[in-house]
C-alpha positions as CSV (number, residue, x, y, z in Angstrom):
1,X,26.0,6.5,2.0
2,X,26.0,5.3,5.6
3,X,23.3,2.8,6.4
4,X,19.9,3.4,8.2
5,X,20.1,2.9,12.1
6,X,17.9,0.4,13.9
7,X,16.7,3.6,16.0
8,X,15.5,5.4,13.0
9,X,13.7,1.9,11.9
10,X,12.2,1.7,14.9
11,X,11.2,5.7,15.0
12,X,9.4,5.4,11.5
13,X,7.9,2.2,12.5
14,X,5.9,4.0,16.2
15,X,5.3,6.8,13.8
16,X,3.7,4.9,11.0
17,X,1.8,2.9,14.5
18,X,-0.1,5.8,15.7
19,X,-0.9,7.6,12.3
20,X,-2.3,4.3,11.5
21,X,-4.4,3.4,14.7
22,X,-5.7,7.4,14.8
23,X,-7.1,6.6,11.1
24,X,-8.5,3.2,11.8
25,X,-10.6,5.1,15.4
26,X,-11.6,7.7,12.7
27,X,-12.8,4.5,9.9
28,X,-14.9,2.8,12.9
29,X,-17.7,6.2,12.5
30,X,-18.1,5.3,8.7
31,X,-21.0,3.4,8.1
32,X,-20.1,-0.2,8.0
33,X,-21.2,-2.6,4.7
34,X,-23.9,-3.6,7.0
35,X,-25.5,-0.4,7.9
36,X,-29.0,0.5,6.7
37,X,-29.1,3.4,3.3
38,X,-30.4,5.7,5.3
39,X,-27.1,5.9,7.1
40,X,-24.9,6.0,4.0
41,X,-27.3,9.3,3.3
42,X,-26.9,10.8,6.3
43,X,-23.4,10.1,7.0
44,X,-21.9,11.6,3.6
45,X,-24.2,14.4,3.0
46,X,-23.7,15.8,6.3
47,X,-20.6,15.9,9.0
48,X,-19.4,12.9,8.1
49,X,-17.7,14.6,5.1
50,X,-15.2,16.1,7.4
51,X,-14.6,13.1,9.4
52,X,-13.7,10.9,5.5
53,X,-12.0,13.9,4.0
54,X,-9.5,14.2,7.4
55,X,-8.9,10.2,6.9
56,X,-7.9,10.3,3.5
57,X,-6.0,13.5,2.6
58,X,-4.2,13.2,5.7
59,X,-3.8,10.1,8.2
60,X,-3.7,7.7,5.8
61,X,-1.0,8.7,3.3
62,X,0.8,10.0,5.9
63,X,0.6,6.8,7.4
64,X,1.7,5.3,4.1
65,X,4.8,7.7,3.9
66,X,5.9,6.8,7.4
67,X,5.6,2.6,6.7
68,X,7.6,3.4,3.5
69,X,10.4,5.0,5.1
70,X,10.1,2.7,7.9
71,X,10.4,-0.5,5.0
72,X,13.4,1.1,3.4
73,X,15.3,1.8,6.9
74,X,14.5,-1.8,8.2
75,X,16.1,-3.1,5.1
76,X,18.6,-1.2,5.3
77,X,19.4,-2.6,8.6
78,X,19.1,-5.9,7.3
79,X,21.7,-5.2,4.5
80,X,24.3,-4.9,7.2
81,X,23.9,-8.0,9.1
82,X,25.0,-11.7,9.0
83,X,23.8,-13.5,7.2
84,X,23.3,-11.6,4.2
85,X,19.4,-11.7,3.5
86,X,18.7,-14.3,0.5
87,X,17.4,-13.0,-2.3
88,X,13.8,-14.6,-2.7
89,X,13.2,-13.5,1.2
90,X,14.1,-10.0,0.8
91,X,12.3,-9.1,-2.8
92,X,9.0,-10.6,-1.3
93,X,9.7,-8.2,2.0
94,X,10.1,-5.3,-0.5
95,X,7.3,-6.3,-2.8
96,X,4.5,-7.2,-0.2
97,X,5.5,-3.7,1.8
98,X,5.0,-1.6,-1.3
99,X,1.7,-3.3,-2.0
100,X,0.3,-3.2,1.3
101,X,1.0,0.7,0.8
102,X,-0.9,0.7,-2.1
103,X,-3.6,-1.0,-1.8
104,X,-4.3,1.0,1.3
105,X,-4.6,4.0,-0.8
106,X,-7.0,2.7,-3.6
107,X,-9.1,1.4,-0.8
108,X,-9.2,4.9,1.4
109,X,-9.3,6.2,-2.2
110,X,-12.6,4.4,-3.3
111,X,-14.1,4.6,0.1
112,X,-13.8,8.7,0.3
113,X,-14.9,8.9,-3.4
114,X,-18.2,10.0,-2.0
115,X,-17.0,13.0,-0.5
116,X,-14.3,13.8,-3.4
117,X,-17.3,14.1,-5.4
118,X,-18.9,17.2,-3.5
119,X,-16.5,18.6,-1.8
120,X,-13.8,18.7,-4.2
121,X,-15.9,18.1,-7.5
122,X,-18.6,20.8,-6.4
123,X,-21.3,17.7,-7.5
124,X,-24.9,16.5,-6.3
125,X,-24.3,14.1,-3.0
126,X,-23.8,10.3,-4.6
127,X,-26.9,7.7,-3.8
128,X,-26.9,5.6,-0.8
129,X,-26.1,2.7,-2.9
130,X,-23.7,4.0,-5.0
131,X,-21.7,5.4,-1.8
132,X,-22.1,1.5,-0.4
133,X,-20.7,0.3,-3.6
134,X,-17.8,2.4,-2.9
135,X,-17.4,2.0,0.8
136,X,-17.6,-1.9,0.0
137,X,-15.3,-1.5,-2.7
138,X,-12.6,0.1,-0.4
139,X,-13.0,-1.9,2.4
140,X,-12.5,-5.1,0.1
141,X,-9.0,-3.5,-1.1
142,X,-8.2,-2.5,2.1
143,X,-9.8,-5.1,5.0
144,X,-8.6,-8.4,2.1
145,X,-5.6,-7.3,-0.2
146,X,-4.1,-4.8,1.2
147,X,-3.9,-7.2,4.5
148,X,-2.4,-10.0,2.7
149,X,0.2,-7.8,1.7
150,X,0.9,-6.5,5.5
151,X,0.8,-10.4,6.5
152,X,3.5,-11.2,3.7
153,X,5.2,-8.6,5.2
154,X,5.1,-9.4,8.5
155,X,6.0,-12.8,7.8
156,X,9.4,-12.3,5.9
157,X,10.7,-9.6,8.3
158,X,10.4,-11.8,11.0
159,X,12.2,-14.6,9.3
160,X,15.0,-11.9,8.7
161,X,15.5,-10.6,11.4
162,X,15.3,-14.0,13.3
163,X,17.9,-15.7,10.6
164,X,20.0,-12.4,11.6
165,X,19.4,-13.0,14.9
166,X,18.5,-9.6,16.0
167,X,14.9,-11.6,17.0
168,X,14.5,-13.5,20.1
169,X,12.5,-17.0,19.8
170,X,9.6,-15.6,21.7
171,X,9.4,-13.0,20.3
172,X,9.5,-14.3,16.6
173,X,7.1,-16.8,17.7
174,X,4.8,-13.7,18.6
175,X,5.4,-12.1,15.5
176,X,4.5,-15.1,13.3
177,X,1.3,-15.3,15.2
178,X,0.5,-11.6,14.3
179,X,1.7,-12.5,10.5
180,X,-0.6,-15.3,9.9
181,X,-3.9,-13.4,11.3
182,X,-3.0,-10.9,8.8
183,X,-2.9,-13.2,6.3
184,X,-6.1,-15.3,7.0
185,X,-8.5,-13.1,8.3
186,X,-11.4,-11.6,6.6
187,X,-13.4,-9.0,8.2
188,X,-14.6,-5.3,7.9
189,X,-14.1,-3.7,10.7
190,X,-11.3,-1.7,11.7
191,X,-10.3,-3.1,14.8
192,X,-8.9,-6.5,12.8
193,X,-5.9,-4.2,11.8
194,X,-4.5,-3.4,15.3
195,X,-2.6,-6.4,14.6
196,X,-0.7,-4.7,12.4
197,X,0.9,-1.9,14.5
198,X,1.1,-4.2,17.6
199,X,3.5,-6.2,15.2
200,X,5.2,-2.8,13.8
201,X,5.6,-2.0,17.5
202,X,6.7,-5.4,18.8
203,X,9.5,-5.0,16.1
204,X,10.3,-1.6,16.9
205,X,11.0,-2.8,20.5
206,X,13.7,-5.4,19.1
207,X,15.4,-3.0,17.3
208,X,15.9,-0.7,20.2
209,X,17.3,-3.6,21.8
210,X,19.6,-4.7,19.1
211,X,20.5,-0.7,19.0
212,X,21.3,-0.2,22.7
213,X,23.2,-3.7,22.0
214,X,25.5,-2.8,19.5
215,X,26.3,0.8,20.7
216,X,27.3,-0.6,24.4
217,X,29.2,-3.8,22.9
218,X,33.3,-2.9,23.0
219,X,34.9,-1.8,20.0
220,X,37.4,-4.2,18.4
221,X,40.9,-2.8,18.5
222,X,42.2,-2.1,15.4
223,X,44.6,-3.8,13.9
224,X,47.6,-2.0,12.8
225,X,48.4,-1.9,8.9
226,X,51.0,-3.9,8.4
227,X,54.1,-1.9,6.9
């Protein structure tokens, strides 16, 4: 099986960018942990419902899909250059990407519980509190764990592709700086994650660098078998 192209990287990883930024505009109209419970009332017994239910059957495991297949392209990528990736570096790139993907789904999961319940479940609208119990449920799996798991991420690419050398200085340097914000900040509110898809996106550019590099760069002749 021929090996995933840096284009095709760098495709999944602008698709997974906007799926993710359209959720995280839609996440800034749900009530916050520090809104009042007369907001949590109003907001998931009325039009609100639409606005959770569109976030979580649909942006957000989409979203998922498209970092997954943009994890498993990128390492792909990385299998075929020099230096080979050491062992310790790459199963932390693998493990921290799948967990990032799934804690983002148990946290969208707990914080659209609320509507699963009467929508789907056909049940009385939850309490104020109990929906804030929820919402600050997911917004702890999301907002803390599944952040550290991005920034882990983030972190061990960019040491790959830098020992590969497909990274420039500067623009590791950047990329480091993104990496550690995701894995030392602590706040709930959705704009925090941006940094996460300007990363995804300032490693997409490098790969369509390192693409239009390698497809211009002259063939080696080939050497004749000897007989």
């Amino acid at each position: 099986m021929k090996p995933a192209t840096p284009r095709l990287a760098a495709v999944m990883g602008l698709v997974f960018s906007g799926l993710f930024i359209a959720a995280l505009v839609v996440v800034n109209g749900v009530p916050h942990l520090g809104a009042p419970d007369a907001a949590y009332g109003t907001f998931y017994d009325g039009a609100g419902n639409t606005v959770v239910t569109a976030v979580a059957l649909y942006l957000v495991p989409l979203a998922g899909i498209a970092f997954l297949w943009f994890v498993v392209a990128l390492r792909s990528v990385l299998d075929t250059l020099a230096p080979a990736p050491s062992a310790m570096a790459s199963g932390l790139n693998l493990l921290s990407g799948v967990l990032f993907v799934a804690l983002l789904f148990a946290g969208t999961a707990a914080l659209a519980t609320p509507v699963f319940v009467t929508t789907i479940g056909g049940g009385p609208p939850l309490s104020p509190e109990a929906a804030r119990a929820l919402s600050g449920l997911g917004y702890g799996l999301v907002f803390v764990f599944s952040v550290r798991g991005a920034g882990m991420f983030a972190l061990t690419t960019t040491t790959l592709l830098r020992s590969a050398g497909v990274m420039p200085r500067g623009a590791a340097i950047a990329g480091y700086v993104l990496a550690t914000w995701l894995l030392i900040t602590a706040t709930d509110h959705p704009a925090s994650l941006l940094v996460l898809p300007a990363w995804v996106l300032l490693v997409a550019v490098v790969l369509l660098r390192h693409d239009r590099a390698a497809r211009s760069a002259p063939e080696s002749p080939a050497v004749p078998a000897p007989r």
